[in-house]
C-alpha positions as CSV (number, residue, x, y, z in Angstrom):
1,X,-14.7,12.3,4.8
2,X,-12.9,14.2,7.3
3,X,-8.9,13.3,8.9
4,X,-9.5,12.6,12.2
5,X,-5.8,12.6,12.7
6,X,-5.8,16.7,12.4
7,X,-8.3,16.8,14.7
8,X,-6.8,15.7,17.7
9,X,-3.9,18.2,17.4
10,X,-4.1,21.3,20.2
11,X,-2.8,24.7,18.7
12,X,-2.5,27.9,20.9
13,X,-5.5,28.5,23.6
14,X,-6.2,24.9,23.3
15,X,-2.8,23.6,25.0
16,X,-3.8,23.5,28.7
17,X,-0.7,22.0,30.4
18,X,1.0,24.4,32.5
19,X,4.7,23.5,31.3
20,X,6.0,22.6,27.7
21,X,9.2,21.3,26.0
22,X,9.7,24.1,22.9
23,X,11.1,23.8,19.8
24,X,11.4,26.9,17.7
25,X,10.6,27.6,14.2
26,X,14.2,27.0,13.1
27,X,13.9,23.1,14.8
28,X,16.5,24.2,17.5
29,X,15.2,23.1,21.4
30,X,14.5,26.1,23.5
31,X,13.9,23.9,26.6
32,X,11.3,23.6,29.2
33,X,8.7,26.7,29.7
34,X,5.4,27.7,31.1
35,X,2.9,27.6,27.8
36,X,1.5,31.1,28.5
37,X,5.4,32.1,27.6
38,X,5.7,29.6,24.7
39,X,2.3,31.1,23.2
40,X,3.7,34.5,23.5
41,X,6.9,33.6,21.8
42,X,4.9,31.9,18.9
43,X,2.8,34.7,18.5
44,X,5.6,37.5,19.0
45,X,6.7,35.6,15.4
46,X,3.4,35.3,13.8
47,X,3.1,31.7,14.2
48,X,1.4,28.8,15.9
49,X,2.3,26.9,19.3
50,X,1.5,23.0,17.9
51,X,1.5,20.5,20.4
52,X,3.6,17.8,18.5
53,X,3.9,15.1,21.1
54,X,0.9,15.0,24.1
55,X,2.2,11.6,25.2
56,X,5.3,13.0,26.6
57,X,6.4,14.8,29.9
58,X,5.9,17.7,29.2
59,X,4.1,17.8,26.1
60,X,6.4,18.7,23.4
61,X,5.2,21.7,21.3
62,X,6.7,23.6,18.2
63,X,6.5,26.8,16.8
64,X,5.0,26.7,13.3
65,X,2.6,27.8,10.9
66,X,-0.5,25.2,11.4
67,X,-2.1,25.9,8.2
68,X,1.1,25.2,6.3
69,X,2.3,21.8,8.0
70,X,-1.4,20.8,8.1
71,X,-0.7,21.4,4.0
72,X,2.6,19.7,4.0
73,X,0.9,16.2,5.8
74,X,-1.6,16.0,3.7
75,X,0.9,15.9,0.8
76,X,3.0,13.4,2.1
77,X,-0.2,11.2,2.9
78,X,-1.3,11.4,-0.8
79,X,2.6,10.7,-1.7
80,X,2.5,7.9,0.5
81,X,-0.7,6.8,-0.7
82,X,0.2,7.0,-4.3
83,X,3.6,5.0,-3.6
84,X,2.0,2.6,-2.3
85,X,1.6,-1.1,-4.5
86,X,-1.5,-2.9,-5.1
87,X,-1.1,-5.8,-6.9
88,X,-4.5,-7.7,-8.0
89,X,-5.4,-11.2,-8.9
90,X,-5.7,-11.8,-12.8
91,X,-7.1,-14.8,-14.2
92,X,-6.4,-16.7,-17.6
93,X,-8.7,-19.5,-18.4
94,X,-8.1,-22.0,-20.8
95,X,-9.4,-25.2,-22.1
96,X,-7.9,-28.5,-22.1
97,X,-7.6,-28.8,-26.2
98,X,-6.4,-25.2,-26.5
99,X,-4.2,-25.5,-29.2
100,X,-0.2,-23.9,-28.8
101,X,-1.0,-20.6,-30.9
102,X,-3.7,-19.7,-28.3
103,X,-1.8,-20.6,-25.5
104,X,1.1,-18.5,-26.9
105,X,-1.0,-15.5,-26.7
106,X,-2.4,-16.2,-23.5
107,X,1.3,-16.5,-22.0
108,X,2.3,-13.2,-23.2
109,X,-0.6,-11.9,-22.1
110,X,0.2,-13.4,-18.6
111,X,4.0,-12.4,-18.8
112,X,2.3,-8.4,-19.3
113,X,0.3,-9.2,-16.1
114,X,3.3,-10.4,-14.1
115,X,5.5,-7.4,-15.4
116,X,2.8,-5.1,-14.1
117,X,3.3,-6.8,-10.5
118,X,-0.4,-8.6,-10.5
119,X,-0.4,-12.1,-9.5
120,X,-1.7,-14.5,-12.5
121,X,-4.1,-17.6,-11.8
122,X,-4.1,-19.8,-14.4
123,X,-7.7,-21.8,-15.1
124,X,-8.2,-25.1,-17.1
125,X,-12.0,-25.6,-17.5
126,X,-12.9,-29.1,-18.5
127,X,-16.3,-29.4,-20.3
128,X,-18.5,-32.4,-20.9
129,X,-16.1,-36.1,-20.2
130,X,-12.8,-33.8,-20.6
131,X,-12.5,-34.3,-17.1
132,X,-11.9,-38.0,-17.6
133,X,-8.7,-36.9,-18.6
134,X,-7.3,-34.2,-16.3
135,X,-3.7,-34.8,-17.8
136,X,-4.4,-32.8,-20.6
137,X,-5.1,-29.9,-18.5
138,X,-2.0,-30.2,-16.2
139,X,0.2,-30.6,-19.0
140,X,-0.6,-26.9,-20.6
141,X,-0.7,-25.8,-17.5
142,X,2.7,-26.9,-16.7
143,X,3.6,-25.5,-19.9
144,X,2.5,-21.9,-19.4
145,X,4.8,-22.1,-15.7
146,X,7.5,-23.3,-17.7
147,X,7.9,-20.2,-19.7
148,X,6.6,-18.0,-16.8
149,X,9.1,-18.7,-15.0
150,X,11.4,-15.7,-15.8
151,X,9.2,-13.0,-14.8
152,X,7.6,-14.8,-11.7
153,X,8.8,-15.7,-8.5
154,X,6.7,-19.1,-7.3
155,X,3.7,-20.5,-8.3
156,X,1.3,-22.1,-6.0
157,X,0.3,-25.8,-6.2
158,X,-1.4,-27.4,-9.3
159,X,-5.3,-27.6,-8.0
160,X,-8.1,-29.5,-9.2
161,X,-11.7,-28.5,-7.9
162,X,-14.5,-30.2,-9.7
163,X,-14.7,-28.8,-13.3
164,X,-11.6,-26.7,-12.7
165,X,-8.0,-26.8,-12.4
166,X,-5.9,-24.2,-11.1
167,X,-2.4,-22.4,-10.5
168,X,-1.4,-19.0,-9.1
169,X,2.0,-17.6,-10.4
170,X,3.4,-14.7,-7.7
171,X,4.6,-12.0,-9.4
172,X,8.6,-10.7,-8.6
């Protein structure tokens, strides 16, 4: 996959406005210049003319080594990209009769999840005529949010779609 964001950047021969605002290797303004000049400074020191900013009047250019802040952006684009948070949607089903050892380990394994920074959705599955009792679920599921509370910053609300009922507890 190539950057197309690279591409677009003019270096030397390419720059063909007649005027530029320079900046020299050091970062100091050297002002306003024709860009046959500025290309002969640049080159004088071994470097690149990079147009830095086509948008304005005149086009601002710099004079730097292309291959090396082409290096230096793609670095702080993987930094960027590697700083960057993804947090994903776990789920933790249980059943309505899931007895309080069970649910115990499935809350710490929900308080890990949280912890990480994923968002938790909680999942009572009713089976058979369980459903005629929907209470049951509710009240583990209330009991889980309880103790989740701590490491979580909201829950959505307590949802019932046929066979299922369901939470999502946000993560801090």
């Amino acid at each position: 996959m190539k950057d197309n964001s690279q591409s677009f950047i003019r270096t030397n021969h390419r720059i063909r406005v007649p005027q530029v605002r320079l900046i020299g290797s050091d970062g100091v303004q050297i002002g306003v210049m024709a860009t046959q000049e500025a290309l002969r400074l640049a080159q004088d020191q071994g470097l690149d003319l990079v147009e830095i900013n086509p948008k304005s009047a005149p086009p601002v250019c710099k004079i730097i080594d292309f291959g090396k802040w082409k290096y230096e952006e793609k670095k702080k684009l993987a930094e960027a990209r590697k700083n960057q948070k993804t947090s994903e949607l776990k789920e933790i089903t249980l059943r309505p009769k899931t007895e309080e050892n069970d649910l115990n380990h499935k809350l710490a394994s929900a308080k890990t999840f949280l912890e990480e920074g994923n968002n938790v959705k909680l999942t009572v599955r009713f089976r058979g005529r369980e459903v005629t009792h929907p209470q049951y679920g509710e009240e583990r599921l209330r009991w889980l949010i309880e103790r989740l509370k701590e490491v979580s910053s909201g829950q959505t609300s307590i949802t019932m779609e046929g066979k299922t009922m369901s939470v999502t507890v946000n993560a801090k």
